[in-house]
Backbone bond lengths (Angstrom), bond angles and torsions (degrees), N, CA, C in turn:
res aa  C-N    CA-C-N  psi(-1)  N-CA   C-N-CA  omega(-1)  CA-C   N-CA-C  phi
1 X - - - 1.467 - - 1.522 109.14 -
2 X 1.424 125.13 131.62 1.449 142.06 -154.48 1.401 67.68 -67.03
3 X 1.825 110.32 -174.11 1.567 130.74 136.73 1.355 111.18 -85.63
4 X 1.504 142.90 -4.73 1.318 128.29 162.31 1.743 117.11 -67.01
5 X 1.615 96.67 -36.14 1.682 98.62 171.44 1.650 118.04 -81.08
6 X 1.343 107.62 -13.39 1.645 96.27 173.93 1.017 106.98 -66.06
7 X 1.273 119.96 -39.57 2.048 126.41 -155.97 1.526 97.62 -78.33
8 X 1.368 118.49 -42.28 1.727 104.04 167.91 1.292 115.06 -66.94
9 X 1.323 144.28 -43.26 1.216 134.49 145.78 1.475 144.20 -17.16
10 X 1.384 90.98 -41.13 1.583 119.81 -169.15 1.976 95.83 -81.59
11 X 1.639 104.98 -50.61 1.353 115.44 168.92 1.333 133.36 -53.64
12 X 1.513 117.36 -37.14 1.297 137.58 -174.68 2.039 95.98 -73.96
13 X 1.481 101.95 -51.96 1.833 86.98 -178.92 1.021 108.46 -87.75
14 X 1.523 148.76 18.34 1.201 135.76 150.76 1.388 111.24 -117.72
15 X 0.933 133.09 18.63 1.404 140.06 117.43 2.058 128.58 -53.18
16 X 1.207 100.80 -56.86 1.971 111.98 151.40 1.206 105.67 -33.22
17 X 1.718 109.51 -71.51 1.374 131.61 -159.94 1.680 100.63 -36.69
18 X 1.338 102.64 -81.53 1.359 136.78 -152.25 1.904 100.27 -61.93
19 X 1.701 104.48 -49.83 1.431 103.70 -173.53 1.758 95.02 -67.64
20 X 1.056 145.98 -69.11 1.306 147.60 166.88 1.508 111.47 -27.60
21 X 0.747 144.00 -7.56 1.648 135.46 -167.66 1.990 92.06 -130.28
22 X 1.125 137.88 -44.40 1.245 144.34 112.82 1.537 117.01 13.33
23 X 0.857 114.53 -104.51 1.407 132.35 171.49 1.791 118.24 -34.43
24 X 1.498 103.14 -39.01 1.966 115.87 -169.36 1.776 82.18 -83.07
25 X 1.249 124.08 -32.44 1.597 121.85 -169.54 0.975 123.94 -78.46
26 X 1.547 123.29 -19.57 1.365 144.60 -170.03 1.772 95.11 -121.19
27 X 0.821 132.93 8.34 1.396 123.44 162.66 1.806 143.15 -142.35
28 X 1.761 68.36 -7.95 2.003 95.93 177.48 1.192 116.07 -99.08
29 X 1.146 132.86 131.02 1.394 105.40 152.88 1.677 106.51 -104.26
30 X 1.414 98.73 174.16 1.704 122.23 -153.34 1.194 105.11 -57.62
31 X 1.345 122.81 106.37 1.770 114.50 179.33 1.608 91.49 118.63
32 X 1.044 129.78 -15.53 1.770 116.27 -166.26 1.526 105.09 -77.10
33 X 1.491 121.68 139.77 0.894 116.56 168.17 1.738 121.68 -116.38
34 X 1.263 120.87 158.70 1.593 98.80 162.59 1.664 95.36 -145.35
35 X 1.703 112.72 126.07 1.264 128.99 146.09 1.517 112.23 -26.97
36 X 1.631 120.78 131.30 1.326 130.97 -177.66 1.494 81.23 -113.09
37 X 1.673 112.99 -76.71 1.262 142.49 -178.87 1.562 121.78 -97.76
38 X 0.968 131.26 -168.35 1.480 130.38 149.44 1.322 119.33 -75.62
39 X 1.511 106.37 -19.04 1.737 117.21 -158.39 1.619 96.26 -117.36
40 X 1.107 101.67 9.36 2.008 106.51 -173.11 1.516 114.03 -155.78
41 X 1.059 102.37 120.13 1.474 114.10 -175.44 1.918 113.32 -118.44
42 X 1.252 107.98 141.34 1.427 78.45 169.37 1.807 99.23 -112.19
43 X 1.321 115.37 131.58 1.777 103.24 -167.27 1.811 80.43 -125.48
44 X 1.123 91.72 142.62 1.814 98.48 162.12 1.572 121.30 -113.46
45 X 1.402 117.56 99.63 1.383 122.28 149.54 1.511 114.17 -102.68
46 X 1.501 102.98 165.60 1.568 113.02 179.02 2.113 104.44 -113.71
47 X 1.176 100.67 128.10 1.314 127.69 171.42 1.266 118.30 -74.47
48 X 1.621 135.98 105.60 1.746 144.71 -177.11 1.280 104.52 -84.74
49 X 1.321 117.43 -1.22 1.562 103.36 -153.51 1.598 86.07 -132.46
50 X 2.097 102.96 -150.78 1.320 121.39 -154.99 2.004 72.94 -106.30
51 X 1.175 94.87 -150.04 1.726 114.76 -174.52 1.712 119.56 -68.19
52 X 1.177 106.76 116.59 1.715 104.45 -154.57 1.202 128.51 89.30
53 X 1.063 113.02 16.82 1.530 122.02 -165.41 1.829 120.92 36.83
54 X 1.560 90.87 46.40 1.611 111.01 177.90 1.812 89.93 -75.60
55 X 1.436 110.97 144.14 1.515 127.92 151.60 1.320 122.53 -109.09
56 X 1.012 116.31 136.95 1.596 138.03 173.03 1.605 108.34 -44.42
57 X 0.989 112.76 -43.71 1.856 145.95 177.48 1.883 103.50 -73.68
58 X 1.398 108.48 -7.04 1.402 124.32 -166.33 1.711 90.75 -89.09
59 X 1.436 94.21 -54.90 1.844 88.08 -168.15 1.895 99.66 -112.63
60 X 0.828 131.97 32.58 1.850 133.39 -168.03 1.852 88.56 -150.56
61 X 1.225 132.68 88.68 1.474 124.32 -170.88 1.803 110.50 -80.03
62 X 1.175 109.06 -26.90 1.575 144.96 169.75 1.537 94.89 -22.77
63 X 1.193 93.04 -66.83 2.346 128.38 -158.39 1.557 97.20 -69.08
64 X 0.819 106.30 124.68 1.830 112.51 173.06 1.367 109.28 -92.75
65 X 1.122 121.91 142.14 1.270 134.36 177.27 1.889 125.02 -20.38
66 X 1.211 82.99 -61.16 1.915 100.70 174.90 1.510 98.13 -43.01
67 X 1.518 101.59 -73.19 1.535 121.06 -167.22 1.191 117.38 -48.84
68 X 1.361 121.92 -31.93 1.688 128.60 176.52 1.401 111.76 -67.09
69 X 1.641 116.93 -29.50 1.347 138.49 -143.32 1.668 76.56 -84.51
70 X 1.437 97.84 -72.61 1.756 104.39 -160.97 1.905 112.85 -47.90
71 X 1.645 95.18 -38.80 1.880 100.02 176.48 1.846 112.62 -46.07
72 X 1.545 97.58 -44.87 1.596 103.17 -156.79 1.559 93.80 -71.39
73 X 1.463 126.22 -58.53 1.461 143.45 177.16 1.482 94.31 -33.42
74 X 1.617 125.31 -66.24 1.445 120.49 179.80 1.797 121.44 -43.27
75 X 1.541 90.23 -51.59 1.293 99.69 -175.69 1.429 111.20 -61.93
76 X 1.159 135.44 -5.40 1.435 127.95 -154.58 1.758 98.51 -112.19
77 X 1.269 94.89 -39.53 1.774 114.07 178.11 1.322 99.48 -42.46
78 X 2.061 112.44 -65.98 1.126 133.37 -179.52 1.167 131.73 -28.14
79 X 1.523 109.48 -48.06 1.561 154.03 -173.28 1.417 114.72 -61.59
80 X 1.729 95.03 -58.39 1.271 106.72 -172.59 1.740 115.19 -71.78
81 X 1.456 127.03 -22.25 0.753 113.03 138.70 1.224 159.55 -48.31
82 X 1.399 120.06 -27.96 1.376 149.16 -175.71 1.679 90.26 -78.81
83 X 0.961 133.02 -27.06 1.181 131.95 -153.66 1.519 91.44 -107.61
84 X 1.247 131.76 -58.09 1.598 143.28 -171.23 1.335 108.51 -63.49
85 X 1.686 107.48 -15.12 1.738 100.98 168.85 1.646 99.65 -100.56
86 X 0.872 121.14 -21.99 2.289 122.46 176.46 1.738 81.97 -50.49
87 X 1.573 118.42 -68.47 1.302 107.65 -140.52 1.882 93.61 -66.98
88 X 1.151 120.44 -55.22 0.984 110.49 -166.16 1.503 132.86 -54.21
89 X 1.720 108.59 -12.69 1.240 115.80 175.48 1.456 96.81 -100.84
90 X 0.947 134.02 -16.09 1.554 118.79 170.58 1.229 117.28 -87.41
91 X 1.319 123.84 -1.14 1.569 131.66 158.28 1.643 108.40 -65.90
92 X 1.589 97.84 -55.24 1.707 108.94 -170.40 1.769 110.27 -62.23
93 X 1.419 102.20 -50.11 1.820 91.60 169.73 1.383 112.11 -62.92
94 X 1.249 138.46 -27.68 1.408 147.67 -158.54 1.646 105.08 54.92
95 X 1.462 102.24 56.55 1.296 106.62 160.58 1.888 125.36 -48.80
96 X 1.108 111.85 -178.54 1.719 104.90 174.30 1.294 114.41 -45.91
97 X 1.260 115.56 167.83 2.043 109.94 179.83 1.573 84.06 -104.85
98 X 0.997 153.36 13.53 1.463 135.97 161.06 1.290 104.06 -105.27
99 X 1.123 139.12 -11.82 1.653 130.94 139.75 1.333 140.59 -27.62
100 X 1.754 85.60 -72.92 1.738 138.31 152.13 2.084 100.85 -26.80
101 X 1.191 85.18 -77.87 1.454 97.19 -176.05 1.367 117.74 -50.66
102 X 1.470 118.14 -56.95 1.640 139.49 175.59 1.758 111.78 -38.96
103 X 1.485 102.26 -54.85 1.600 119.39 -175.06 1.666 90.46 -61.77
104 X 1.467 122.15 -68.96 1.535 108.02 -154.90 1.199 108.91 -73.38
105 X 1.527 136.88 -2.98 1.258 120.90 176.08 1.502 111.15 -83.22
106 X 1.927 109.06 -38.75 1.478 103.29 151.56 1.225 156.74 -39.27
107 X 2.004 92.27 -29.06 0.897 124.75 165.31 1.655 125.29 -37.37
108 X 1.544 78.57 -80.37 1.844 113.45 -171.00 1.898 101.51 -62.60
109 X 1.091 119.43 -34.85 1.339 125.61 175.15 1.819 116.67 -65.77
110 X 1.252 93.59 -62.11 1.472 84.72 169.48 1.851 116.66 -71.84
111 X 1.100 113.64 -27.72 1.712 97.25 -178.05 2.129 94.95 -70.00
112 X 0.849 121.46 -31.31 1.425 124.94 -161.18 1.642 107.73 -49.71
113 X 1.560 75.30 -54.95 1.931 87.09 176.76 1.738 119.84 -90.09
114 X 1.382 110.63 -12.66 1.688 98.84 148.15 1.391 108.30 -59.95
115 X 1.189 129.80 -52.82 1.640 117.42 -173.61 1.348 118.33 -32.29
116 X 1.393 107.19 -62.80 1.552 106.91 -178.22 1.288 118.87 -70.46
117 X 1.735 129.74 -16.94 0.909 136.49 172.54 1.975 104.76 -63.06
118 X 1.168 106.14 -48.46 1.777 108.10 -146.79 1.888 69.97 -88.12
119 X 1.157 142.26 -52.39 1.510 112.05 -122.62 1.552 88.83 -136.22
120 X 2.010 131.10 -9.07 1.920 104.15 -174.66 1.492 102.66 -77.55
121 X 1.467 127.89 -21.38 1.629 118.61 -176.67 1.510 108.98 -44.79
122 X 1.155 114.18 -49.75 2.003 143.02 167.46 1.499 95.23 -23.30
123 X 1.659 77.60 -88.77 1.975 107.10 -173.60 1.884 118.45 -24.49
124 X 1.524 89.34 -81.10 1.431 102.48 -173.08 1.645 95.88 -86.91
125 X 1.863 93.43 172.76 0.995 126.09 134.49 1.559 139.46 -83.68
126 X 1.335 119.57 -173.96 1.146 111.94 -158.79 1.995 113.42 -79.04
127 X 1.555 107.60 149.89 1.717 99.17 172.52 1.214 120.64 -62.69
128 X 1.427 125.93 -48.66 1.235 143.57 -161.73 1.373 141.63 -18.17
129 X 1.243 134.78 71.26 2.301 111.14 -141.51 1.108 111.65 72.43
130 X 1.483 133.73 11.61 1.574 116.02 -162.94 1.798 112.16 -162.46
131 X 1.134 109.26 156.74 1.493 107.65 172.45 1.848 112.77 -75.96
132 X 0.780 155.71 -177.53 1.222 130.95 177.00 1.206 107.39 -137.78
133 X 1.396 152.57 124.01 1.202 167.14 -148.78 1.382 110.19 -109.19
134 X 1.909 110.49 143.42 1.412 130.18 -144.78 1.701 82.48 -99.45
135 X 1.042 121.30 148.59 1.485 137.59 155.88 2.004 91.59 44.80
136 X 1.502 132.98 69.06 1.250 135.91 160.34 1.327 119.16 -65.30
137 X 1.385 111.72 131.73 1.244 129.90 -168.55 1.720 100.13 -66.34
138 X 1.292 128.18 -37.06 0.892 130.89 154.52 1.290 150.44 -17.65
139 X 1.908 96.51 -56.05 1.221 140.47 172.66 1.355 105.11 104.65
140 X 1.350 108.69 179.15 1.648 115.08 177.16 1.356 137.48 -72.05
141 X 1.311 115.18 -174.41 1.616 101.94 -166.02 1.486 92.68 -109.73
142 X 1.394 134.40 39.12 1.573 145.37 162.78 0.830 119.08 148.62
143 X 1.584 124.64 156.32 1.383 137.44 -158.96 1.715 124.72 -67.81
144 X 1.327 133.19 -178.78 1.556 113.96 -176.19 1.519 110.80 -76.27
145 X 0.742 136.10 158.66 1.622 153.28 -143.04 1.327 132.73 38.94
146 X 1.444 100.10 18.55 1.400 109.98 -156.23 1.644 98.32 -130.84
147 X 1.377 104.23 35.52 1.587 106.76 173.01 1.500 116.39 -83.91
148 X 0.684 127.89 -175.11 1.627 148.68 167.28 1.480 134.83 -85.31
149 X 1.066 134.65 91.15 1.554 105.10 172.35 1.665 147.53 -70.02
150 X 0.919 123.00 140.83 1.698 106.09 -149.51 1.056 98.30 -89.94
151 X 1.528 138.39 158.38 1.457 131.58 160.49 0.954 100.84 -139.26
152 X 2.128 121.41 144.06 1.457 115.24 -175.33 1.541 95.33 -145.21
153 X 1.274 123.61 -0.35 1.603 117.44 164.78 1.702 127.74 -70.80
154 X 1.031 122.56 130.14 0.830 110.03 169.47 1.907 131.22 -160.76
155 X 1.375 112.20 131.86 1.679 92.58 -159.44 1.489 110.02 -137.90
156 X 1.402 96.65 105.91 1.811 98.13 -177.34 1.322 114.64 -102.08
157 X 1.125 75.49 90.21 2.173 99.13 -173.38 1.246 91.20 -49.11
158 X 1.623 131.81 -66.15 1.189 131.28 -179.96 1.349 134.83 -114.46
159 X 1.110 137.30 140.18 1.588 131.89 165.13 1.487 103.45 -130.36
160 X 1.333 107.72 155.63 1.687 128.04 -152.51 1.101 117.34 173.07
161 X 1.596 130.92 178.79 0.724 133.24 67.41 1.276 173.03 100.56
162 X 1.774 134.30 -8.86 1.569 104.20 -157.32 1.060 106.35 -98.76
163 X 1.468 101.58 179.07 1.849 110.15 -172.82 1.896 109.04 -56.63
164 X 1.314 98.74 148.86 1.342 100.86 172.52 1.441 121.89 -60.57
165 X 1.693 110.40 -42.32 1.641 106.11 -177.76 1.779 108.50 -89.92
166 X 1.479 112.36 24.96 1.640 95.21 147.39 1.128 113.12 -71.34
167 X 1.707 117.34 152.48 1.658 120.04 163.19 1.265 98.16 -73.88
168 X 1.405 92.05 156.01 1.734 126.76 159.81 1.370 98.28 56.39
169 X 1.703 150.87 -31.37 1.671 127.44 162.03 1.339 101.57 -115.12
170 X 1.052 118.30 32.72 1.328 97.40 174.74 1.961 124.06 -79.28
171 X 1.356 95.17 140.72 1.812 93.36 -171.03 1.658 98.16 97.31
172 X 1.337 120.54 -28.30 1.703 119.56 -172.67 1.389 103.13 -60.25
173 X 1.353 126.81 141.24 1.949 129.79 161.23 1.522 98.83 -64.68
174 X 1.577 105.25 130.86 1.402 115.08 168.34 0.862 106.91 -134.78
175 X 1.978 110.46 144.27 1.443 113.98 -175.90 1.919 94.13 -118.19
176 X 1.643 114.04 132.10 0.980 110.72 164.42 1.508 110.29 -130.60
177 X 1.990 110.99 129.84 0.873 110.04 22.75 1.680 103.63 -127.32
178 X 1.399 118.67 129.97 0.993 137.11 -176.23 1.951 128.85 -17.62
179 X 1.491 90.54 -80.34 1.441 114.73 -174.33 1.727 117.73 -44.62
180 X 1.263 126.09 157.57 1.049 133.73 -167.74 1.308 109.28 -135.09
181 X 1.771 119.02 103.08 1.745 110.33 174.02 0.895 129.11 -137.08
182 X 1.427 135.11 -103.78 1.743 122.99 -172.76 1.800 95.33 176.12
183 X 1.173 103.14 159.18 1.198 117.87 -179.91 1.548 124.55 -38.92
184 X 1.218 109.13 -48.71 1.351 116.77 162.94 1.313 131.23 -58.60
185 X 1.167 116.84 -33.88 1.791 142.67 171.50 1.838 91.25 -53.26
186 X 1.119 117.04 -62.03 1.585 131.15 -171.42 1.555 96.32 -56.62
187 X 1.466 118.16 -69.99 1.277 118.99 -169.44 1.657 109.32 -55.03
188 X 0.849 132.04 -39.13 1.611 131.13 159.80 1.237 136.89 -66.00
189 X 1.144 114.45 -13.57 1.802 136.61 -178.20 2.071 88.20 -97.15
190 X 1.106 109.13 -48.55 1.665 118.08 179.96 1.155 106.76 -48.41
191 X 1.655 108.89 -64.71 1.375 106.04 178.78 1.236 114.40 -48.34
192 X 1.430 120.04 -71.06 2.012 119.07 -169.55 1.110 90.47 -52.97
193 X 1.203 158.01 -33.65 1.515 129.14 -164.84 1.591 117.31 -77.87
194 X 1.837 104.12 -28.48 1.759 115.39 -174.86 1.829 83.32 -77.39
195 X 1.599 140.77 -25.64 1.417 107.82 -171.81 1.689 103.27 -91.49
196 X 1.396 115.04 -15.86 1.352 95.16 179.60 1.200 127.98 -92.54
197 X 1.518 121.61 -28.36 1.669 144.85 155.46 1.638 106.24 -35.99
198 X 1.405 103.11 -53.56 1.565 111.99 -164.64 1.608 116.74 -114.72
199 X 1.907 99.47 28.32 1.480 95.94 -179.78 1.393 154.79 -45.68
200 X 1.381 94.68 -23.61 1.441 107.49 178.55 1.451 120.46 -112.47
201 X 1.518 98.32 -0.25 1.610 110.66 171.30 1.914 105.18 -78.89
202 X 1.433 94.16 -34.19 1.619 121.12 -164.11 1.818 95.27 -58.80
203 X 1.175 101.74 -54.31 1.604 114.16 -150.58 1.450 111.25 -94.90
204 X 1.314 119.67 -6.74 1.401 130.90 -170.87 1.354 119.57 -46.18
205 X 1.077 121.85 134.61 1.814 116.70 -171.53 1.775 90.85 -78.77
């Protein structure tokens, strides 16, 4: 795959990304859910943190919340570069196309959720009791880098339950599968999975 077709690629899922995360912000409020399936929900919460709504401020007690916020947002900016030169030099060698492919979906995933990171605090207003409004006269519900990420996937294949003679949860209610994310979350989980599934197809001289 050229690098002219990654970048439409790269455009097309953060275009998904962005119109979908868009749309749950301007019509959900925080906590709303709606049944697709039994096994699919679409629920909208917003994510402060890295994956799981882990904080930086989680394991560094020192770092205050804000301050962790702005490190990770930096770091990701940082990142995403590091990453926007992989794809582009693995276009120019014409490394494998499942490389090719792997990088821009990483790509498009991680820039997706800097967006909302660097610029929805700006954008919107707040979720809270409320639908939340695009560009408020008001202004936003926090400063630039200090947005939110939205998440509206979500699929509890199961709830239960577990057996009594597991160790350590057993008898505990478990919901699988838990987590709650967004298009971009997928496109980045896709990627690491096409380099580790297909490692040596990936890396081939």
């Amino acid at each position: 795959m050229s690098l002219k077709k990654s970048i439409l690629f790269i455009i097309l899922i953060l275009l998904v990304d962005q119109v979908s995360k868009i749309y749950i912000k301007t019509h959900f409020i925080l906590g709303e859910d709606v049944t697709v399936f039994n096994w699919f929900k679409i629920y909208f919460i917003e994510n402060d943190g890295m994956a799981w709504g882990t904080k930086i401020s989680d394991f560094v007690s020192f770092i205050s919340d804000r301050t962790a916020k702005i490190a990770l947002t930096v770091f990701r900016i940082v990142a995403i570069f590091g990453i926007g030169y992989w794809l582009y030099d693995a276009t120019r060698k014409q490394n494998s196309q499942i490389l090719i492919w792997a990088v821009a979906l990483i790509f498009a995933g991680a820039l997706g959720n800097i967006i909302d990171s660097v610029f929805y605090g700006v954008l919107f207003d707040d979720s809270f009791g409320q639908v939340a409004s695009f560009m408020p006269a008001s202004g936003g519900y926090d400063g630039l880098l200090h947005g939110k990420v939205v998440d509206m996937l979500y699929f509890p294949l199961w709830k239960g339950y577990l057996p009594e003679w597991l160790p350590f949860y057993g008898g505990t209610y478990f919901t699988f599968f838990d987590p709650v994310f967004n298009i971009a979350d997928m496109a980045i989980s896709t990627g690491f999975g096409l380099l580790i599934v297909f490692n040596k197809r990936a890396f081939a001289d």
